[in-house]
N, C-alpha and C positions, 0 to 999 in steps of 0.2 A: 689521240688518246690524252686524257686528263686527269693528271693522279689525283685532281681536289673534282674528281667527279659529283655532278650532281646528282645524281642515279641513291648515292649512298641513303642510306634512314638518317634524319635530322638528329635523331637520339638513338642509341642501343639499347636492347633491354636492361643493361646492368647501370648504365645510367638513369632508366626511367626507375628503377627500383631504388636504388641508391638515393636517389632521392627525394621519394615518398618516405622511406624507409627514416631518412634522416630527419624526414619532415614530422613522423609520427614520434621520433623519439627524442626529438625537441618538446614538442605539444606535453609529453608526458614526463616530461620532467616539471614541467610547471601546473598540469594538474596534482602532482604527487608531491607539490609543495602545500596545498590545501590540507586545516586540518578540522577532519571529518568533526569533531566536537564542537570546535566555536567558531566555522567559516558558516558565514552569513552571505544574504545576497550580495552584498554589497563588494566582498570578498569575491567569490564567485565571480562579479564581473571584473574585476582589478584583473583575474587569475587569468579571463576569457583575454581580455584586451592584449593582456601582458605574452601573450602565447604568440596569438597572431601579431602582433607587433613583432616580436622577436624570428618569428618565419618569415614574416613579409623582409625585414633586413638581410635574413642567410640568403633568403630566395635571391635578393639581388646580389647579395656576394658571388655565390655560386654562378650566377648568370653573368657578372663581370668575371670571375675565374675559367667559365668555358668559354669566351669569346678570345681572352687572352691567350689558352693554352691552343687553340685551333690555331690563331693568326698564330704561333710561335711554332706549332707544330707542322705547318705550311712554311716556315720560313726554313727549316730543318730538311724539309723535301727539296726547298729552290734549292738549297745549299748541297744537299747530295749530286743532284743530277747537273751541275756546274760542276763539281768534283769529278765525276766521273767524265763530262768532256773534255776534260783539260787530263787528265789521268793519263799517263805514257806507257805502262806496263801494266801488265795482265793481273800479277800479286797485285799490286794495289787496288784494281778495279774488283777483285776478289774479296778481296779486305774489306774494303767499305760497301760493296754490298753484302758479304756478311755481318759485318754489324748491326745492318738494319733489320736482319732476318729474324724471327721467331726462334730461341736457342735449340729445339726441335728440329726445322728446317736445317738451318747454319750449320746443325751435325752430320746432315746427311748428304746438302748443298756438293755436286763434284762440283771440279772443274768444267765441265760441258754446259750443266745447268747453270752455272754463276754465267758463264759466259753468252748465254741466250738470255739470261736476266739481264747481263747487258745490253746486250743488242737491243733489247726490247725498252729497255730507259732510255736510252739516246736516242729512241723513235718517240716519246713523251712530248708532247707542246709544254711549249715551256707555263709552267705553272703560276696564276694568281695569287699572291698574298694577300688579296685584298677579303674583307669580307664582305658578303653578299647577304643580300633578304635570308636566304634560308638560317645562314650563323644565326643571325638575328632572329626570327622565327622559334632555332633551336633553345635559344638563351631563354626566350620569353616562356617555352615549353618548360623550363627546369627552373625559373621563377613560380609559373602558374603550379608544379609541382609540389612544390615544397609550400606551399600556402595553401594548396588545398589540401594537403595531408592533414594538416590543422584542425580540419573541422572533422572528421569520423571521432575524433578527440575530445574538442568543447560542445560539439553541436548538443550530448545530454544534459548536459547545464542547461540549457535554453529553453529545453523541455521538461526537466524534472526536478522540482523544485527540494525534493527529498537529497541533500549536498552526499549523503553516505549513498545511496542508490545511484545518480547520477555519477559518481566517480565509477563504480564499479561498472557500471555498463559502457561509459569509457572507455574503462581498462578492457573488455570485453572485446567491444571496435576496435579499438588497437590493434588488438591480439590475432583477432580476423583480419584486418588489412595487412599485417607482418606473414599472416601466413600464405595469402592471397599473392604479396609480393614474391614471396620464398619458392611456390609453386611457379612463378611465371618464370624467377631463373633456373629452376630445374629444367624446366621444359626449351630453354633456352640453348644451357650446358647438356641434353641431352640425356639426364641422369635421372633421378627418381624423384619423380617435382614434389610427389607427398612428403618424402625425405627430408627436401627442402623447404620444402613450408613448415613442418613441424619444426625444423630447427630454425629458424626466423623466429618463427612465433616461440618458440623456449626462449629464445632473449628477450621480449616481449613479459613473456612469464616469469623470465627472472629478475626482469626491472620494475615489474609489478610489487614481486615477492620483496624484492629491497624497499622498496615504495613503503611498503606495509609494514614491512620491518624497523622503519624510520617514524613513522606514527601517523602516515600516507591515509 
């Protein structure tokens, strides 16, 4: 058994969203610095470049920030199940496997079940800190994310030369991607993914609404 299983998904849903999400609301902070009266083409492409330049940078932040928090959060695993071999008494091996437990669980966690959650760690091979193709894979997946959120954003500039039109339809894609993403974690969590996506997309509509209210 392999607690850093390769069986797991490279990204969760709420990472894949989270990070379009941050991607689209990057992008529209710097469309919503354009102002609809006197931005010119020339503007307009300053605005284009200056978006995706600033994505393509988080995108690799974020992609060093998950590599880092995996390789740390695999070192946090070695370090439990060393704890637990060396452990001399029952409370203690109780203890620190409830700590690791979901505060849900850990409520309900006896003594019987802590104690078969032990059993079952100390039959664990001892685990890899190292990272592997897939981390890397995943990192690349949460760069390519956050850069292409980018474009549902500038791509109407490129095509509509009207600077007041093209913002709005924009704003429009936006608004559709945030709700598209808000539905996928409904349907994720279980809960009412319409729900979800409308309220996405209201944050969406209300950074629009400040956008405009700003002279956006």
């Amino acid at each position: 058994m392999d607690v850093t299983s390769e069986r797991e998904p490279m990204l969760d849903p709420i990472d894949r969203v989270s990070e379009i999400v941050f991607g689209v609301l990057m992008a529209m902070s710097f469309t919503g610095a354009l102002s609809i009266s006197t931005a010119g083409r020339q503007e307009v492409r300053t605005m284009m470049f200056t978006a995706l330049g600033c994505n393509l940078a988080w995108g690799l932040v974020d992609a060093i920030m998950y590599l880092l928090r995996t390789a740390t959060e695999r070192r946090r695993k070695k370090t439990l199940l060393d704890k637990l071999r060396i452990a001399n008494d029952k409370p203690e091996t109780h203890r620190l496997i409830s700590d690791e437990l979901p505060q849900l669980f850990a409520a309900v966690a006896g003594p019987a079940a802590l104690d078969a959650l032990h059993e079952g760690l100390l039959a664990v091979r001892e685990p890899s800190v190292r990272l592997g193709a897939r981390d890397y894979a995943a990192a690349f997946g949460i760069f390519a994310l956050v850069v292409l959120a980018t474009f549902p954003v500038v791509v109407p500039f490129m095509f509509i030369s009207q600077v007041e039109l093209a913002l709005r339809v924009s704003n429009l894609l936006a608004i559709v991607t945030l709700f598209i993403g808000g539905v996928a974690l409904g349907r994720y969590t279980g809960g009412r993914a319409v729900v979800y996506g409308l309220g996405l997309a209201g944050v969406g509509i209300a950074l629009v609404a400040a956008i405009l209210a700003l002279g956006g």
